[in-house]
MARLUMTI-955289 format. One line per 10 residues: number of its first residue (from 0); for each residue z, x, y negated of N, C-alpha, C, O, CB. Coordinates in Angstrom, 1 decimal. Glycine has a CB too. Layout:
// MARLUMTI-955289
NUM> Z X Y Z X Y Z X Y Z X Y Z X Y; ...
// end
This chain:
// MARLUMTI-955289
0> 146.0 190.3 -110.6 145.8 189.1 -109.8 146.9 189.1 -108.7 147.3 190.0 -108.0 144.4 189.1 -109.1; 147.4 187.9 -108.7 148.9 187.9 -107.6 147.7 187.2 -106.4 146.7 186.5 -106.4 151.0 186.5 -108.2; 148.8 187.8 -105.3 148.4 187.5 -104.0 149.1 186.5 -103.4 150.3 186.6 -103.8 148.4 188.6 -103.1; 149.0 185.7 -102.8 149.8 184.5 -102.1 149.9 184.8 -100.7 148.9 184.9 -99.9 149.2 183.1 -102.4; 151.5 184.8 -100.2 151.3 185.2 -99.2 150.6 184.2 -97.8 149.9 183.2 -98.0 152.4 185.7 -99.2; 150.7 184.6 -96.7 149.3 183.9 -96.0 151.2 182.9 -95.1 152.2 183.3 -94.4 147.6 185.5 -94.4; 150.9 181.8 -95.6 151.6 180.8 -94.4 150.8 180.2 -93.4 149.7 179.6 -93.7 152.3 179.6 -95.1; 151.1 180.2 -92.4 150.3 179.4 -91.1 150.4 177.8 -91.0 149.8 177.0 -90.3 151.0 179.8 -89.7; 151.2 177.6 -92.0 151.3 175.7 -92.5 150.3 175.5 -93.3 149.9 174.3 -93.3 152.7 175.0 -93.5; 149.7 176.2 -94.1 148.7 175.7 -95.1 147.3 175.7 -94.9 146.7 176.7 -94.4 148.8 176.3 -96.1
10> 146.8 174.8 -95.2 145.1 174.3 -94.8 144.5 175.5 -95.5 145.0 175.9 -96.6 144.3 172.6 -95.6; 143.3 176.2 -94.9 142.7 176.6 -96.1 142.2 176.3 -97.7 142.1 177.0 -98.7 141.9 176.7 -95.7; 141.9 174.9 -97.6 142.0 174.6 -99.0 142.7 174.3 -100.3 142.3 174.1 -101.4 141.8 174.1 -99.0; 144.7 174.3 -99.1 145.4 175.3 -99.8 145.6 175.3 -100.2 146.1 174.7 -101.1 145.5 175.9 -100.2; 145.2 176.9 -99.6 145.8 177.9 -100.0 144.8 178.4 -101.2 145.1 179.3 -102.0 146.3 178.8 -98.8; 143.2 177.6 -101.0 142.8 178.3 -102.2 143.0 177.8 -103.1 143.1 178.6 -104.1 141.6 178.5 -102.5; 143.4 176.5 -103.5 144.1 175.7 -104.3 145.6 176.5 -105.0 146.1 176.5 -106.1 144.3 174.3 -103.3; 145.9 177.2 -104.1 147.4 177.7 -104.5 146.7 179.6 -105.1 147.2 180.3 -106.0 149.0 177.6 -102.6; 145.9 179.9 -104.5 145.4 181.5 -105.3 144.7 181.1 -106.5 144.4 182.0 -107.3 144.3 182.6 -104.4; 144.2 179.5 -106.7 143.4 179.3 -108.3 144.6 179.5 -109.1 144.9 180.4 -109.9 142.5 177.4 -108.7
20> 145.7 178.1 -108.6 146.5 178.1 -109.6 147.7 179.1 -110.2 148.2 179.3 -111.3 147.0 177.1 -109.4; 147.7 179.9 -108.7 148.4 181.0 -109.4 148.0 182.5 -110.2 148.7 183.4 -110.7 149.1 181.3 -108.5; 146.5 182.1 -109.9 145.7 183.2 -111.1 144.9 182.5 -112.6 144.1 183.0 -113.4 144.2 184.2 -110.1; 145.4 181.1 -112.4 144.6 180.7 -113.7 145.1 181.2 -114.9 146.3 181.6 -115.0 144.6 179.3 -113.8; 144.3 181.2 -115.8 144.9 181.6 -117.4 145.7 181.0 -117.8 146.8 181.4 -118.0 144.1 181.6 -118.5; 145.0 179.3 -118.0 146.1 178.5 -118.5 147.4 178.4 -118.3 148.3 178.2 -119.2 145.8 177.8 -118.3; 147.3 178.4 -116.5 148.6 177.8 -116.1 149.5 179.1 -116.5 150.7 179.0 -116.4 148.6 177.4 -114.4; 148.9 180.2 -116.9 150.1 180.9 -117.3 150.3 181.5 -118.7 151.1 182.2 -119.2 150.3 181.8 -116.6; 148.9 180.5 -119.1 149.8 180.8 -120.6 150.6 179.2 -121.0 151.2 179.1 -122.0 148.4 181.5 -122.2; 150.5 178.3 -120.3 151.3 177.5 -120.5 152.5 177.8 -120.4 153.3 177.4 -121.3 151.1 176.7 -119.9
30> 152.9 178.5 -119.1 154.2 178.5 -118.6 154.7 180.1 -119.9 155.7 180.8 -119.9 154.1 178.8 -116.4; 154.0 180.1 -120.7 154.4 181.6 -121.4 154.6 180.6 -122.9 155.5 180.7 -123.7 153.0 183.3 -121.5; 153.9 180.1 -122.9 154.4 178.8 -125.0 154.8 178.2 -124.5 154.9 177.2 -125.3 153.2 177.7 -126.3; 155.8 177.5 -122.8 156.7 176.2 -122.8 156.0 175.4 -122.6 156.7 174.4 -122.5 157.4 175.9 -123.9; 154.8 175.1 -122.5 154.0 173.4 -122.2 154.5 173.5 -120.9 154.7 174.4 -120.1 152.1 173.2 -122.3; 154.5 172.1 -120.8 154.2 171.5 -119.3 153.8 171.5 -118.5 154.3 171.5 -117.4 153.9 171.0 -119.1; 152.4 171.6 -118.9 151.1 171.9 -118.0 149.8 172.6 -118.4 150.0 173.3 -119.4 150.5 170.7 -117.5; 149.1 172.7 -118.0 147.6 173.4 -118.6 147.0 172.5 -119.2 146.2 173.0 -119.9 146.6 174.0 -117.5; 147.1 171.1 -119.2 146.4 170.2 -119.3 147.0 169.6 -121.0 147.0 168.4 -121.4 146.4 169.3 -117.9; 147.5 170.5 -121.7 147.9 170.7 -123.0 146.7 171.3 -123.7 146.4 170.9 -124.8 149.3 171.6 -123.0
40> 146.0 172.2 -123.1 145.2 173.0 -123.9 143.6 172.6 -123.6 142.8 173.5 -124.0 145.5 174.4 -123.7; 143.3 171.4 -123.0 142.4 170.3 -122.6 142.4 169.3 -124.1 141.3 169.0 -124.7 143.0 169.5 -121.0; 143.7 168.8 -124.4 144.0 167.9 -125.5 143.7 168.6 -126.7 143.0 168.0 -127.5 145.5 167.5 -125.4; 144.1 170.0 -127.1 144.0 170.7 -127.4 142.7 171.0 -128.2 142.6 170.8 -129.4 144.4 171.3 -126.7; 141.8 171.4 -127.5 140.6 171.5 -127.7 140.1 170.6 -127.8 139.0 170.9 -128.5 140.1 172.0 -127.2; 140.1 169.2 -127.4 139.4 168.0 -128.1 139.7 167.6 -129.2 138.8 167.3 -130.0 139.5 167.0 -127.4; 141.0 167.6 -129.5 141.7 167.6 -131.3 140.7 168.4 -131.9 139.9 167.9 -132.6 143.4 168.3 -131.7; 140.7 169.9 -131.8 140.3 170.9 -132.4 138.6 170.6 -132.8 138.3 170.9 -134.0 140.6 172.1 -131.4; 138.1 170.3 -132.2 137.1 169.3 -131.9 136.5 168.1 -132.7 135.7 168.4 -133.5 137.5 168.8 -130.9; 136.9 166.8 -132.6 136.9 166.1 -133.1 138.1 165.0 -134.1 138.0 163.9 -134.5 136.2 165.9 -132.3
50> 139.1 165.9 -134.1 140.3 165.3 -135.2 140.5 164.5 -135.2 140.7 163.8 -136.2 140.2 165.2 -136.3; 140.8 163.9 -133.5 142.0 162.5 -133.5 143.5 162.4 -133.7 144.1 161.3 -134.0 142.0 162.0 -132.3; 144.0 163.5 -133.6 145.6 163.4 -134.2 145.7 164.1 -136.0 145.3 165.0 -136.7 146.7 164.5 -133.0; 146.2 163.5 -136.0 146.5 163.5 -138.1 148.0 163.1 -137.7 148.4 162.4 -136.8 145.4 161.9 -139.6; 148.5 164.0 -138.8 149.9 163.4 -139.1 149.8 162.3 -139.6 148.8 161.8 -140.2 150.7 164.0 -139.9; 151.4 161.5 -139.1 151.3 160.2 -139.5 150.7 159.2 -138.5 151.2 158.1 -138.4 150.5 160.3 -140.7; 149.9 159.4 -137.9 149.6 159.0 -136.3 150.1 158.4 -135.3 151.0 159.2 -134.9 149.4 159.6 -135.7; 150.0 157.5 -134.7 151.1 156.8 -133.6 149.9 157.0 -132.5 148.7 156.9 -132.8 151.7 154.9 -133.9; 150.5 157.3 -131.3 149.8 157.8 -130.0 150.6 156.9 -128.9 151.7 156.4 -129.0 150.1 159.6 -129.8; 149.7 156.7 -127.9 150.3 155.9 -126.5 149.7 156.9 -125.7 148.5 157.0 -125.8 149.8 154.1 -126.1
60> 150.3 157.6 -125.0 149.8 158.4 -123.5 149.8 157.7 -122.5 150.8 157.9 -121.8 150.4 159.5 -122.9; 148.9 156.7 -122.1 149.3 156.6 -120.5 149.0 157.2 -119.7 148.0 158.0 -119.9 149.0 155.6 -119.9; 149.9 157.0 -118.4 149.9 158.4 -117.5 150.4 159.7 -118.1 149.7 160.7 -118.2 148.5 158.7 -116.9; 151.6 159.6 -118.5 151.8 160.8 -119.5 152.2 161.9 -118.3 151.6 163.0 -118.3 153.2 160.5 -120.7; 153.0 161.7 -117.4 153.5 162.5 -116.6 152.8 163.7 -116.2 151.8 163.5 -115.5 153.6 161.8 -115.6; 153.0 164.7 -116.5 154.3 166.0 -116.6 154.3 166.1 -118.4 155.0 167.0 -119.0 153.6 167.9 -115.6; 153.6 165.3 -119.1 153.2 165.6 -120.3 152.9 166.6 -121.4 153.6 166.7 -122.4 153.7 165.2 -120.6; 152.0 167.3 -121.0 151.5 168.2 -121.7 150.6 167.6 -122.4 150.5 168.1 -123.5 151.1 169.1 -121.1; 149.8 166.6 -122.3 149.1 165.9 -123.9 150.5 165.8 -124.3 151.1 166.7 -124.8 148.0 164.2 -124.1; 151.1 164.6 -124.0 152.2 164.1 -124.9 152.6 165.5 -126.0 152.3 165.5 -127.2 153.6 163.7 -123.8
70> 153.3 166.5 -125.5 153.6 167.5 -126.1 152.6 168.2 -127.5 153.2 168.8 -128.4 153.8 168.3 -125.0; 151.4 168.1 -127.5 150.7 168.3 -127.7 150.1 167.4 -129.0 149.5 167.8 -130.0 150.3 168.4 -126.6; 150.6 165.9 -128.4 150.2 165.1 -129.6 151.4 165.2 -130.2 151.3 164.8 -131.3 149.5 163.5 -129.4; 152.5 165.4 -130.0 153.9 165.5 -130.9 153.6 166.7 -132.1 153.5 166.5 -133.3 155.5 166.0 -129.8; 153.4 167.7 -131.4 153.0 168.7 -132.4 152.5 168.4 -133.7 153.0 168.6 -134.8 152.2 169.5 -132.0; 151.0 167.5 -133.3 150.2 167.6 -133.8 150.0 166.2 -135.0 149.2 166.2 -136.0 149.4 167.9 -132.9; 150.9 165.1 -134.3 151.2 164.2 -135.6 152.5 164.0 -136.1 152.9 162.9 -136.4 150.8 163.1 -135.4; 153.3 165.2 -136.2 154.5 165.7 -136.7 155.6 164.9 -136.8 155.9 164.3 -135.8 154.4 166.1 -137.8; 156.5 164.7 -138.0 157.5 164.2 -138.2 156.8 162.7 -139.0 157.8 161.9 -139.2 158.4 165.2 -139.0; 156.3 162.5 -139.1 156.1 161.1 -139.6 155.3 160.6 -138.7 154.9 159.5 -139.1 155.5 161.0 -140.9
80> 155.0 160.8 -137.8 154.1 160.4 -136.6 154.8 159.9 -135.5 156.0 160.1 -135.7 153.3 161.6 -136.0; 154.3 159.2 -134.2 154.9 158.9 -133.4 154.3 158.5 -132.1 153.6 157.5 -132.3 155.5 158.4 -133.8; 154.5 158.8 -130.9 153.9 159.3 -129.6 155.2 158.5 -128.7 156.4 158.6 -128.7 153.7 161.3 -129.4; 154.2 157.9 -127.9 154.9 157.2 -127.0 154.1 157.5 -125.4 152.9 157.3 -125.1 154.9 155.5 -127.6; 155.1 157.9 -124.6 154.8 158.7 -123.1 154.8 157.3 -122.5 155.5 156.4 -123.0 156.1 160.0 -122.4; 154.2 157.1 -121.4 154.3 156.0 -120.2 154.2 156.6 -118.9 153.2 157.4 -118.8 153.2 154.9 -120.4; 154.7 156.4 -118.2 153.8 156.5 -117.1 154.9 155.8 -115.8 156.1 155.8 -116.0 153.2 158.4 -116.8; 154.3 155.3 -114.6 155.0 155.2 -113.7 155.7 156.1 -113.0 156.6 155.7 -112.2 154.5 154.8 -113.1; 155.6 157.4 -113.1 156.3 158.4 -112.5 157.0 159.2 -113.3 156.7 159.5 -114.4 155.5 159.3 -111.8; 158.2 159.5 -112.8 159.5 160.6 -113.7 159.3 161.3 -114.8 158.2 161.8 -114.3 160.0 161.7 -113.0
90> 159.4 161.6 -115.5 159.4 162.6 -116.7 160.2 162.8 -117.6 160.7 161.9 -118.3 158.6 162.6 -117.4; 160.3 164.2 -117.7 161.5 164.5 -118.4 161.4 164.0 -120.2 160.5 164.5 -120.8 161.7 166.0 -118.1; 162.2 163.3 -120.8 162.0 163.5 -122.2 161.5 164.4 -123.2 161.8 165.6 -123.0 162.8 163.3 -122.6; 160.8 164.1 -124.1 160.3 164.6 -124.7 161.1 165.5 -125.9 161.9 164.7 -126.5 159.7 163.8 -124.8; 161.2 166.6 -126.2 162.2 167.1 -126.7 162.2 166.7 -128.5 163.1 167.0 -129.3 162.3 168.6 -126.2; 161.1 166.1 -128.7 160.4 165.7 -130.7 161.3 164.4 -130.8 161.3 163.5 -130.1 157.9 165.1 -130.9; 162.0 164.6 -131.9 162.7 162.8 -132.3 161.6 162.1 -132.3 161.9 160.9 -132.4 163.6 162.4 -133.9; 160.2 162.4 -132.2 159.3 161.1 -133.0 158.3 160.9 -131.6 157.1 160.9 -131.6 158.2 161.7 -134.7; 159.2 160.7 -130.4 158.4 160.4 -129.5 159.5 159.6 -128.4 160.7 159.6 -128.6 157.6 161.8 -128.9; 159.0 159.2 -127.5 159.5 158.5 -126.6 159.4 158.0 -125.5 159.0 156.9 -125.5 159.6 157.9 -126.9
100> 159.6 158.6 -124.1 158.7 158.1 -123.1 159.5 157.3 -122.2 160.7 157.4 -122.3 158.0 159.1 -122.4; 159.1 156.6 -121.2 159.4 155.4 -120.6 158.4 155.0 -119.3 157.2 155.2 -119.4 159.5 154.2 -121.7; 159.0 154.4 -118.2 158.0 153.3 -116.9 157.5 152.2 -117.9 158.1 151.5 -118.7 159.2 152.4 -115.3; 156.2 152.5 -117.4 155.4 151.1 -118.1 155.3 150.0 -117.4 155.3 148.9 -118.0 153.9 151.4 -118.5; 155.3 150.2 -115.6 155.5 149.1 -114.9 156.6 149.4 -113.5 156.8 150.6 -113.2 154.0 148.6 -114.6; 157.2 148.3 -112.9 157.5 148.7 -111.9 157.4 147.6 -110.8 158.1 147.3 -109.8 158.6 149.1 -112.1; 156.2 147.1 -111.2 155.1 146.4 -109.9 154.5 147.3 -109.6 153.8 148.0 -110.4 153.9 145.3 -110.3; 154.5 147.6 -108.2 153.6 148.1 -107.1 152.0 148.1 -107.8 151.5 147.0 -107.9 153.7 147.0 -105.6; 151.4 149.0 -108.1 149.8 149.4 -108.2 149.0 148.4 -107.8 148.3 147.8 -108.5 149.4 150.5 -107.4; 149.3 148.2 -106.0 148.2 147.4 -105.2 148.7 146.1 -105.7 147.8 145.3 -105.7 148.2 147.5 -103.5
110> 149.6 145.8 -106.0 149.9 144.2 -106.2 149.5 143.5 -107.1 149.2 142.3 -107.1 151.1 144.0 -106.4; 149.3 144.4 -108.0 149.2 144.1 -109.6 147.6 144.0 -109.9 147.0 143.3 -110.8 149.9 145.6 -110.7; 147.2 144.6 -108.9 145.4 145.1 -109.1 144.6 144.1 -108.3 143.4 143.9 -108.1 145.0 146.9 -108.3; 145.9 143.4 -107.6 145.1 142.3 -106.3 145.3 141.1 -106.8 144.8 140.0 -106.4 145.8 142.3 -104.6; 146.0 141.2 -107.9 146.4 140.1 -108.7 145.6 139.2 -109.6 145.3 138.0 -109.7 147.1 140.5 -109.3; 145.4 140.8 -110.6 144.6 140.8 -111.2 142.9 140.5 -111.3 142.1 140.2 -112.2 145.0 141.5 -111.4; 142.7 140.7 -110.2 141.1 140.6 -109.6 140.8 140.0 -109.1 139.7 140.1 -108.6 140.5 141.2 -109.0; 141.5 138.8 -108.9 141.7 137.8 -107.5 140.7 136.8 -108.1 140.0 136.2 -107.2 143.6 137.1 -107.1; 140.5 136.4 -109.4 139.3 135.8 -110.1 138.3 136.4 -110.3 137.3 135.8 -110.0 139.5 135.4 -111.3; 138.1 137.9 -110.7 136.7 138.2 -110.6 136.3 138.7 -109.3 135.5 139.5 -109.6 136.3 139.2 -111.6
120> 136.5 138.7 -108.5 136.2 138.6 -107.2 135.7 137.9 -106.4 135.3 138.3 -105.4 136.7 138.8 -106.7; 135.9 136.3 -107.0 135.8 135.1 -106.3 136.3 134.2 -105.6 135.9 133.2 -105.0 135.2 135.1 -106.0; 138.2 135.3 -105.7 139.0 134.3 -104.7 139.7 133.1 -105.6 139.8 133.1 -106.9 140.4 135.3 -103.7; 140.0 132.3 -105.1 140.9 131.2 -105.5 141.6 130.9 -106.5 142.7 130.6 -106.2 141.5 131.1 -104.9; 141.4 130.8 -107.6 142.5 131.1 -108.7 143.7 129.9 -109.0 143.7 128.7 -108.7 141.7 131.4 -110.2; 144.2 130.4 -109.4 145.5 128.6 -108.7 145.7 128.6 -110.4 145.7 129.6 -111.1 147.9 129.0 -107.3; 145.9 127.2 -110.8 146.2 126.9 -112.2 147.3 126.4 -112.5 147.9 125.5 -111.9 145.4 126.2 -112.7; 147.9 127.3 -113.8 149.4 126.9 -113.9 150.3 125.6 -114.4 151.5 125.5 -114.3 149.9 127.9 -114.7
// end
């Protein structure tokens, strides 16, 4: 078990936050097979599970970002398959020819959501 050392900047919650993740299993057997994240072997076990990726398969991740499903569904619907990453935030490409990731939007969250609701809510809807 690694110890973290004690900084006087960090909240207690942290720093427990930072002694989970630096004694979790996952996070280090992730970082030991090359995933992304831990949240590879979450995807993982739901495949294993109930058998939603088959080769041959086309996948959309939204919110792919740091992509460890993504990675995960590449594997797992191979070379004839194809996985497409989204997310609003950075990520590095995917290293599988049969995937692809990209910004899905670059409207502001709140804008888009105030927009969108502005009829079921009961405000005003203007007609085009």
């Amino acid at each position: 078990m690694e110890r973290l050392k004690r900084d006087k900047r960090r909240t207690p919650s942290s720093r427990a936050w930072l002694d989970r993740q630096i004694n979790d299993p996952y996070v280090l057997r992730a970082k030991r097979e090359g995933f992304r994240s831990r949240a590879a072997y979450k995807l993982a076990e739901i495949d294993d599970k109930f058998h939603l990726l088959k080769p041959g398969k086309r996948v959309v991740d939204l919110g792919a970002a740091p992509g460890g499903w993504s990675e995960v569904a590449t594997r797992r619907v191979g070379a004839s398959g194809h996985v497409l990453a989204l997310d609003i935030l950075d990520m590095n490409r995917l290293s599988a020819s049969n995937s692809s990731s990209s910004i899905f939007s670059t409207i502001p969250a709140q804008s888009a959501e105030s927009d969108a609701g502005r009829g079921a809510r009961g405000g005003r809807r203007r007609s085009l």
